[in-house]
Structure formats: C-alpha cells, structure tokens
N, C-alpha and C positions, 0 to 999 in steps of 0.2 A: 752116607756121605762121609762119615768120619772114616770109617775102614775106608775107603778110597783115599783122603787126602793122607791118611798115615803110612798106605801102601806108594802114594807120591813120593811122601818123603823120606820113605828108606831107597827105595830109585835112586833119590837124587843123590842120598847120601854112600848109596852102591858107587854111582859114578864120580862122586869127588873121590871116592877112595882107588876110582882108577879104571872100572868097569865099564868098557869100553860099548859092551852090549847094553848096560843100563842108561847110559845115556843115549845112546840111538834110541832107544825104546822110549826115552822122555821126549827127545828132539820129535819123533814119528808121530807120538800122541798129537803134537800143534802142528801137525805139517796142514790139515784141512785148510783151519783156520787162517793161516799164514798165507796160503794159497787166495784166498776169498780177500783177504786185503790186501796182498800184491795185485790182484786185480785188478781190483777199488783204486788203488792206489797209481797205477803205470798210466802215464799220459798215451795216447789211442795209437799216437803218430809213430811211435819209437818201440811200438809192438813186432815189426819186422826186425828189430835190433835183437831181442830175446822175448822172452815170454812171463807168464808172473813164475810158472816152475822155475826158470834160472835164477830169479833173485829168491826161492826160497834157497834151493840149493846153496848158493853161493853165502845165504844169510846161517846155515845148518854147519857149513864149513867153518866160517868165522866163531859161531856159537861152540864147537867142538873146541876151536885152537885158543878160545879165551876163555873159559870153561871156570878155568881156578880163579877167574876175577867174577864170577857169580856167587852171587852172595845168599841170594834166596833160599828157601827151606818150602816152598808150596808151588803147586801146579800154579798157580794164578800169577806168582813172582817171577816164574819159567817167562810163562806165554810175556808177561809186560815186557821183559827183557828181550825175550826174541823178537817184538814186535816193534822193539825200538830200535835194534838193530836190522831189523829190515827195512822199515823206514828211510835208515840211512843208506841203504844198499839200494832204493829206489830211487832216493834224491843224486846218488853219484851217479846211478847209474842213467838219469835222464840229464845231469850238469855234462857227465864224459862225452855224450851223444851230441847235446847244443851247446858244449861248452867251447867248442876249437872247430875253426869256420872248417875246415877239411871233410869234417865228421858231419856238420851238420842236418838232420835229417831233412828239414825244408829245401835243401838244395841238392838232394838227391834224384838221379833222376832214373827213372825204368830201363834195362834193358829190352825192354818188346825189337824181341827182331832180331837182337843182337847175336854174333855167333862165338859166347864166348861160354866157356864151361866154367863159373864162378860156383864155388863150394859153400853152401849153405852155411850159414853159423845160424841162425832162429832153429827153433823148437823141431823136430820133426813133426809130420802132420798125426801122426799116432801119438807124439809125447803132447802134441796140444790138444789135441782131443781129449787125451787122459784128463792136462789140466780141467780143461773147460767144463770136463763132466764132472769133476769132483768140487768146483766152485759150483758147479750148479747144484748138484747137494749139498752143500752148504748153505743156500740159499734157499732151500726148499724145504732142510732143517730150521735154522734160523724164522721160516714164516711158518712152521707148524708150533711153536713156542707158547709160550701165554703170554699176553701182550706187556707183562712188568719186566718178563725176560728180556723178550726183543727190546724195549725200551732203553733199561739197564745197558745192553750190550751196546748197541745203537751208541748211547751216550759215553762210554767209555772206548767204543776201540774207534768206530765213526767219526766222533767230534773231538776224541782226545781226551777228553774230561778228566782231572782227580778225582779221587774216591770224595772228598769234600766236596769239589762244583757236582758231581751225580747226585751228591745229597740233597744238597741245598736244592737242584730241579726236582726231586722226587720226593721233597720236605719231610726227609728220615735223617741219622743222622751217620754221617761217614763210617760206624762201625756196622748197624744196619745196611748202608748201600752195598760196603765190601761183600758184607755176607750175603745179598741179594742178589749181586754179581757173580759170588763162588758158586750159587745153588743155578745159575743159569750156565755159566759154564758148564758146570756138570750135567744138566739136561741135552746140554746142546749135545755135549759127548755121545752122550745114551741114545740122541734121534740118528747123531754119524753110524753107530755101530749097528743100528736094527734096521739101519737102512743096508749096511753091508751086508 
C-alpha cells in the first residue's frame, strides 16, 4: 500500500509540474468511481438530458483547467476533490434543467409521431451502455468487499461523512477511520482491475 500511495504521489507531483499525461493517468484512475456516484447522484427524470458519463467528463475538464488550485499530495485527497466538484456539476446540472420554465423537464413533451429530425444531445446507446456497465462493476466490486470496507465507503462518499463523523459511527478514532478508508479504496481498486 505504501509503494502505491508514494507511486500516487509522484503522479501527482509529475502533473503539477506540467505532465499532461500524469494527470490523465490520475484523473482515469477515479473515473469508475465518479461514474458509480454520478449515477447515485442524477435525479431519474433528467437522464434524457445527458448521462452520469457527461457530468464525469465535464467534472475531468474542470479538474484539468483548475489543477494548480489542488492542493492535495494523495490518491484519497484527488478522489475527495473530484468528487466535490462533480457534485457541483450535478447540482447545476439538474438547477440548469428545472431551473428556467423553457427547459423544464416536467413540461416536456414526446415527440411520438412527430416528423421532425431532432439531433440527439443524451449519451449514445453504446456510450451508455459503456456507462452502465462499468457502474455495474463498481457495484459488484464494492459488494465483494469486506463489510468494514463497504461500510467505511458507504459512509463517506454515500452519506458525505467527515473522517471525524466516520469515526465517531465506527468508534475509532479520525486517524484510524482515514486509514481504514485509504486500505478500502485501495481494495476497491484491486477488485476494478482483476475484474478488467
């Protein structure tokens, strides 16, 4: 585990110094993950609008163009930060949709029948698919875990949790939880890749 998070953090430290390839290569590592909670995360209705892929992508874009205001040194401070910024990238992106009566999706109505050639903007049926199948291993990782893992994870990206509130549920104490969090990340890792 320590060769990994030291091999993290010269990545990360490749990419502040400009390495355009090292951070792709860190962005790529959380894309599963990011996937599985834009999921969780996009209200059911406003899935014709895009898909959880486009607010990764969209959250990978921002994360490149704001890069130098990342302050972290570890895989776990990456994913928190990415995962904040997609958050946001899902809350605007469901404000933009309900937010101006024109757009709104409840007032949309089917074309059945209609003879008009309208250009797709949602996911193609192959790029959601793609999605769908890699949230579904994510999920298929995540339930092969040990139940402190799932737990831990559950409580931190699920309910939002500080490393302090994870503690206090798991009566360890916030440097124990973080660490118990970092060794479950890293598992989860290891279930994505043997599954690949």
């Amino acid at each position: 585990m320590a060769v990994r998070q030291r091999e993290f953090a010269a990545q990360l430290a490749a990419a502040r110094d400009g390495s355009v390839d090292a951070l792709g290569e860190a962005l790529e590592a959380c894309r599963v993950y990011l996937l599985g909670v834009a999921d969780r995360e996009m209200d059911d209705a406003l899935r014709g609008k895009g898909g959880a892929s486009d607010i990764v992508q969209e959250t990978f874009l921002e994360a490149q163009r704001d890069f130098a205001g990342f302050r972290g040194t570890s895989e776990a401070e990456l994913i928190a930060w990415l995962r904040r910024l997609l958050l946001n990238n899902v809350h605007n992106f469901a404000r933009h949709y309900r937010g101006t009566a024109k757009r709104l999706a409840s007032r949309e109505v089917p074309l059945d029948g209609a003879d008009h050639d309208v250009p797709a903007r949602a996911p193609t049926p192959s790029g959601r698919i793609m999605a769908d199948e890699q949230v579904d291993q994510l999920r298929l990782a995540i339930a092969r875990l040990p139940e402190e893992y799932r737990t831990v994870l559950t409580l931190r990206y699920d309910d939002g949790l500080s490393f302090e509130e994870v503690a206090t549920k798991l009566d360890r104490t916030p440097n124990a939880a973080r660490k118990l969090w970092a060794r479950a990340v890293e598992r989860l890792e290891d279930e994505m890749r043997d599954r690949e």
